[in-house]
N, C-alpha and C positions, 0 to 999 in steps of 0.2 A: 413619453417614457423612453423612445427610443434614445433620447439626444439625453436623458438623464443618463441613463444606464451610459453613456460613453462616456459621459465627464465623469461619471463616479470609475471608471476604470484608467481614465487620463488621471485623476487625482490621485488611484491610490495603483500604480500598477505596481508595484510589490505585490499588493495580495491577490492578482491574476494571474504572475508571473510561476507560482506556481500549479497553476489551474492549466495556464499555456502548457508548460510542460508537459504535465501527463495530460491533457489533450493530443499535443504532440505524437506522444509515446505509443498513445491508444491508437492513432489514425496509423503512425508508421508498422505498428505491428499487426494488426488487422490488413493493411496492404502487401506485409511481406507472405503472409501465410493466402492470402487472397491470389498472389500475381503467382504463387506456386500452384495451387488450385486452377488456377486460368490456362498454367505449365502443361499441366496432366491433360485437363480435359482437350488443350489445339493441340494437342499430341500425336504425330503417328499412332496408327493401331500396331503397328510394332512394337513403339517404344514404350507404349503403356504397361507393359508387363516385363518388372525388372526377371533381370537372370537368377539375382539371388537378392535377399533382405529383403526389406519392407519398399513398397512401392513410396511414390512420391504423393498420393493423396493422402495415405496411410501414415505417413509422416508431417504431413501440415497439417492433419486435424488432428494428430495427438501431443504438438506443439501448440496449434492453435487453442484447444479447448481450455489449457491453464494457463496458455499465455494473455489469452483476451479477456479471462476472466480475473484474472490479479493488475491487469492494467486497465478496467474498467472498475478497478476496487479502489487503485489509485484514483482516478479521478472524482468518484465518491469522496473520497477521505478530502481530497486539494477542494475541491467543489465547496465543501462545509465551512471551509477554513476560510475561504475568499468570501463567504458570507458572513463569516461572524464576524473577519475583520471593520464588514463595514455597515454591523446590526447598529449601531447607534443611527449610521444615516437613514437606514430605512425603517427605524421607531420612529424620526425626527418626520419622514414623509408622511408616516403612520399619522401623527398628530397635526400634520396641518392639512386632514383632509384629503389624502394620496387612499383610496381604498385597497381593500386585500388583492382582487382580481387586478390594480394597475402595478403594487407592488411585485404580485409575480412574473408578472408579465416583464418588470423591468428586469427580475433574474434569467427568464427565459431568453431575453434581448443579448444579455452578457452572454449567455452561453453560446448562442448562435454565432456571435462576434466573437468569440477566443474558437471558436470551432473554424467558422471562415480563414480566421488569419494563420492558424497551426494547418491547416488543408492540403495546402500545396509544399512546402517545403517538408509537413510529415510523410506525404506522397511519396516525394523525392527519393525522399532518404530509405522509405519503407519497398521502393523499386529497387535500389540500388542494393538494399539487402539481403532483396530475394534474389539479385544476378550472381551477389558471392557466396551465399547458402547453396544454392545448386551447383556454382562451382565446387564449393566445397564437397558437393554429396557426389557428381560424377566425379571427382577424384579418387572417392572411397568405393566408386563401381557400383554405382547408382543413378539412377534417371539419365541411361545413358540415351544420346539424342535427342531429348528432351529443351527446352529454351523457354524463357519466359518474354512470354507475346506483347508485343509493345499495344497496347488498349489501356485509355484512361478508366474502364470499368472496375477495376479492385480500387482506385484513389474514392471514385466515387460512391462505391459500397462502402469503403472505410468511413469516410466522413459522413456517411450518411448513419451508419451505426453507431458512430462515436456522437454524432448529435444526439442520435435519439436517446440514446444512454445517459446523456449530458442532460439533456431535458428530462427526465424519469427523474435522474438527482436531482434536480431543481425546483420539481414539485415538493420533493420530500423535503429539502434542506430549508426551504422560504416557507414551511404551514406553521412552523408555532410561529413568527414574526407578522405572518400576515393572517393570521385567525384570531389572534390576542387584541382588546381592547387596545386604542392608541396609547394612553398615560399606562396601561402596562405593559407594552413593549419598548414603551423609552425606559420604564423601571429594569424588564428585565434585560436590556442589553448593558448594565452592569453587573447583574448579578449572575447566579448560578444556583440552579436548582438543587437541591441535596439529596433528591431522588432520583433514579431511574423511574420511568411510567411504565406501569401493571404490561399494555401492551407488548413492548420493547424488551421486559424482562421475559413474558410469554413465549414472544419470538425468539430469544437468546437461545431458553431452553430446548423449542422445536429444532433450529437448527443443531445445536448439541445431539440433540438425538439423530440427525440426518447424518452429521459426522460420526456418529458410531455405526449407522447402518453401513454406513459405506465401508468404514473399517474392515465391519465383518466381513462385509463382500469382497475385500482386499484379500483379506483374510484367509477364505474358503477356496480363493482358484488354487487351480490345480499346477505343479512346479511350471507345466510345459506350456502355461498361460505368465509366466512371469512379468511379459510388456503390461498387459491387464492387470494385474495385480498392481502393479507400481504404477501407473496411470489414473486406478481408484485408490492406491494408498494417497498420491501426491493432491486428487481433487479433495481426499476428505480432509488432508493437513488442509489445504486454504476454506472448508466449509466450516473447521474447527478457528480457522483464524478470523472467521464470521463472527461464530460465537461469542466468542474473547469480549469482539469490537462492541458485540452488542449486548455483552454481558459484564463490561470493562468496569465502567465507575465502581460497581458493588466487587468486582473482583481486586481491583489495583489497591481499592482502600482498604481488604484485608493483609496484602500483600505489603504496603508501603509500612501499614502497624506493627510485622513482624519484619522485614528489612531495614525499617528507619528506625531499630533502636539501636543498632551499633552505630550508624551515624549522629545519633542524637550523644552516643557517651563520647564518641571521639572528637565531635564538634558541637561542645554544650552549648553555644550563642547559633552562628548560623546553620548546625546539624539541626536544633530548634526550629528553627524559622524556618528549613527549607522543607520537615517533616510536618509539622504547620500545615506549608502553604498544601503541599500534595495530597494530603489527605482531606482539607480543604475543599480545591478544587478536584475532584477526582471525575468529571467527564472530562475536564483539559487534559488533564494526565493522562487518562484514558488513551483520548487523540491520540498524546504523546508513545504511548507506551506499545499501540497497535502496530505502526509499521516497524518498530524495532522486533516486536515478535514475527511480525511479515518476512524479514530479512533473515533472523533466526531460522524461524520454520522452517521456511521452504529450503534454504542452501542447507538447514541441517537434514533434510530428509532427503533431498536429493544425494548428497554424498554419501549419507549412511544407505541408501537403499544401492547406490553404484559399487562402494565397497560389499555388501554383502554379495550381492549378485558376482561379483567377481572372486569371492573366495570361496564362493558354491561352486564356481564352474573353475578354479586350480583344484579342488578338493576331488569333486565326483567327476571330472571328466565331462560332464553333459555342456549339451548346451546352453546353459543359460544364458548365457549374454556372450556378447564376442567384443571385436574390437570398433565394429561402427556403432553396436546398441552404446557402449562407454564414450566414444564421442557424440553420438548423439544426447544421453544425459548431460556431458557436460558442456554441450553449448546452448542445453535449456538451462541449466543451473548459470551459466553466464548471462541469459535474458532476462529469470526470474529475480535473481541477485541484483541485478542492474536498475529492473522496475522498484524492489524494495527498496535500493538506496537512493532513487529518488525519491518516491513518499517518503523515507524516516526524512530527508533532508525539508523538504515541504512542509512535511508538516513541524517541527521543531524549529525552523527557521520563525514560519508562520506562528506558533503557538507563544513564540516568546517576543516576537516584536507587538504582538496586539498586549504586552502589559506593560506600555509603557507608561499609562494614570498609574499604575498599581506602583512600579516601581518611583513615579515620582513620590506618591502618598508615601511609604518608606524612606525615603530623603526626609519630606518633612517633618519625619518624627522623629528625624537624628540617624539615620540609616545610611552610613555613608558608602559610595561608591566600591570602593575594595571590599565591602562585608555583602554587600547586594553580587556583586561576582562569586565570592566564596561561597553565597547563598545558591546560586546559579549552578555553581561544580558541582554542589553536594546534591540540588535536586537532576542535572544529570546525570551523575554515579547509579544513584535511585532509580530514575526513570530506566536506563540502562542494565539493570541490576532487574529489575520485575520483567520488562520486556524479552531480555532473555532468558528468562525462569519459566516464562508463558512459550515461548518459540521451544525452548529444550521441551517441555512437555509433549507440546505437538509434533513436535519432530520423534520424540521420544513413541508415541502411540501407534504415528504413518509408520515410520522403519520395522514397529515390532510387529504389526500385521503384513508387511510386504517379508518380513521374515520368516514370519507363521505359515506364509503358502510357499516359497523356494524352496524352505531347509525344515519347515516342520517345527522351530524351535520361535520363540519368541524372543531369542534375543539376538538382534542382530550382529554384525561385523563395526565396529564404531571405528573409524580415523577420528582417533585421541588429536591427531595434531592440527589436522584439518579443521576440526571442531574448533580446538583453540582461535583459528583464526579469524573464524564468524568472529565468533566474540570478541575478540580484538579490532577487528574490523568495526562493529556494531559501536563500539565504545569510542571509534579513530569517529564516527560517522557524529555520534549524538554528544559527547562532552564538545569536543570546538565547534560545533554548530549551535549549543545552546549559550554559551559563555563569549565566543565571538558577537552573537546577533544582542547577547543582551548587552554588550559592549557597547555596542551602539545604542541601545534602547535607553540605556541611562545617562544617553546625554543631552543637555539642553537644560533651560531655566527649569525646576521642577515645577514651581508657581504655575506656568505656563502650560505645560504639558497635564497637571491636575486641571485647571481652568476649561480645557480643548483650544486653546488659541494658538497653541501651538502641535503641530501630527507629525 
């Protein structure tokens, strides 16, 4: 199985290439909050206790805890994608005799090999970026003395966490392929189920209610805990952006029924066909729709909770936040922003080249090229359009309890223009990545690309 799992990643490395990445991502950011951690502890007993603000442990792990968790979300989300790209191949093992326990084993193979080969050069980069974060932080009169200790132990711990995370997703992502009858799992790596499962919708809801507990606990600290508050307002926005993921198909498809009818008046033919297909497919869309709320959410909460905090402390005088707590938001809002726009791009890239049967079968029924494009814009307008309606929420819920405990009021301080820019951004990110990639997808003999003789 080993030497399969490699040829199946030489033959399709598109759909690892986004696996690579947020493997990458996950190894380099777990080594940079690691080699600061490594920072602290070969520290002088002097230098361990800053003069003023937050120590240097104190600051990797309240980076690290939403940082490693939203780049281990990424790779959940890439992980699925790179399977479903190549579910036909592993129904086709499925039936000639490949068992469940060798099929997993060949995803476990993959992972360990994109984990190996992202290891060292995410290392690298994940060193190098803890040399200029600490530079950065004793500029602003922090971890003064302090150096990070040249030891490959944070590379090691990173990749070994990132494997084992990578392995956790790969059990979950390969059970319905490798537990299902062989002749139904070649049926269903064309189709799509039209349900979410009882479990899945269970789970949706449990964590829903974990993101509201946490809210409250946002909520209830007291002004002069403010870092706390906004630390549990930002972990419930990504437990709430759990929820979404895992409560997505049955949410998108209410959502695209009342969004997709002004596309449907404005573009009678492919507004049609694109509202069609999305409420159609609604776990792809799903896929589609999660990281653009990922990107929404978190830059929208983090700025609204940095604006509020900052016009509490022009208003009453107090401390709330000063001028390192404000850069230190916004070079986690630069990390978190950065992770989300590589999932939306993974996964939309990914989402729209695995249809290229669909889009030849549309060819053959007279569906020419220019109306499958227009079809393409109008479903990401759409996707676009729900994703940040989903992220405004969540952002909308974290800011108004990190409100509720600063200022007592529940509504926070909004940057009107800032916001704007998500969104702009979100839209620069998802229309030319869904209509670029389907560019390419609808090219070649259609015949052929229906048939499989031609990928």
């Amino acid at each position: 199985m080993l030497w399969v799992a490699w040829g199946q990643m030489r033959r399709r490395p598109a759909a690892f290439a986004g696996l690579a990445v947020a493997m990458f991502l996950a190894v380099a950011t777990v080594t940079l909050f690691g080699s600061l951690i490594a920072a602290e502890v070969t520290a002088p007993a002097s230098a361990r206790q800053p003069e003023a603000g937050p120590g240097l442990m104190v600051i990797a792990g309240a980076f690290g805890e939403i940082a490693v968790l939203v780049a281990f979300f990424v790779v959940v989300n890439a992980l699925g994608f790179a399977l479903r790209q190549q579910h036909r191949e592993l129904a086709l093992l499925r039936t000639i005799a490949a068992t469940p326990r060798q099929t997993r084993r060949m995803v476990r193979a993959q992972v360990v090999m994109t984990t190996v080969l992202v290891s060292v050069p995410g290392g690298a980069v994940g060193v190098v970026a803890a040399h200029r974060f600490l530079a950065a932080l004793q500029r602003l009169g922090l971890a003064p003395g302090v150096r990070v200790p040249t030891t490959p132990v944070p590379v090691l711990a990173a990749s070994a966490v990132a494997l084992v995370v990578g392995l956790a997703a790969s059990a979950v992502a390969a059970r319905r392929v490798s537990r299902i009858a062989p002749a139904a799992a070649l049926t269903a790596s064309a189709t799509e189920h039209g349900r979410a499962g009882v479990p899945r919708l269970l789970l949706g809801v449990a964590v829903l209610v974990g993101g509201g507990l946490l809210l409250r606990l946002a909520a209830t600290r007291p002004a002069e805990e403010s870092d706390k508050a906004g630390q549990a307002s930002l972990l419930a926005s990504l437990v709430l952006l759990v929820a979404v993921a895992l409560l997505g198909p049955l949410v998108v498809r209410l959502l695209v029924g009342v969004l997709g009818a002004p596309v449907r008046r404005l573009a009678p033919g492919t507004g049609w066909l694109a509202d069609a297909q999305l409420r159609g497919y609604a776990r792809r869309l799903s896929s589609a729709v999660v990281p653009v709320a990922l990107l929404v959410g978190l830059s929208g909460t983090m700025m609204i909770m940095t604006r509020t905090a900052g016009d509490t402390t022009g208003m009453t005088g107090s401390g709330v936040t000063s001028a390192t707590d404000v850069w230190l938001r916004q070079a986690e809002l630069v990390l978190l922003a950065s992770f989300a726009a590589v999932s939306t791009l993974n996964t939309l890239v990914a989402a729209t080249a695995e249809r290229r049967r669909e889009f030849a079968l549309l060819r053959l029924v007279g569906a020419t090229r220019p109306q499958l494009l227009r079809m393409l814009g109008a479903e990401a307008v759409l996707t676009t359009a729900v994703g940040v309606l989903l992220g405004a929420l969540v952002a909308g819920a974290a800011s108004a309890a990190f409100s509720t405990a600063v200022t007592g009021s529940p509504v926070p301080s909004v940057p009107v223009a800032a916001c704007w820019y998500v969104v702009a951004g979100a839209a620069a990110l998802t229309v030319p990545a869904v209509v670029v990639t389907g560019l390419r997808a609808v090219r070649g003999p259609a015949a052929e690309l229906v048939s499989g003789d031609r990928d």
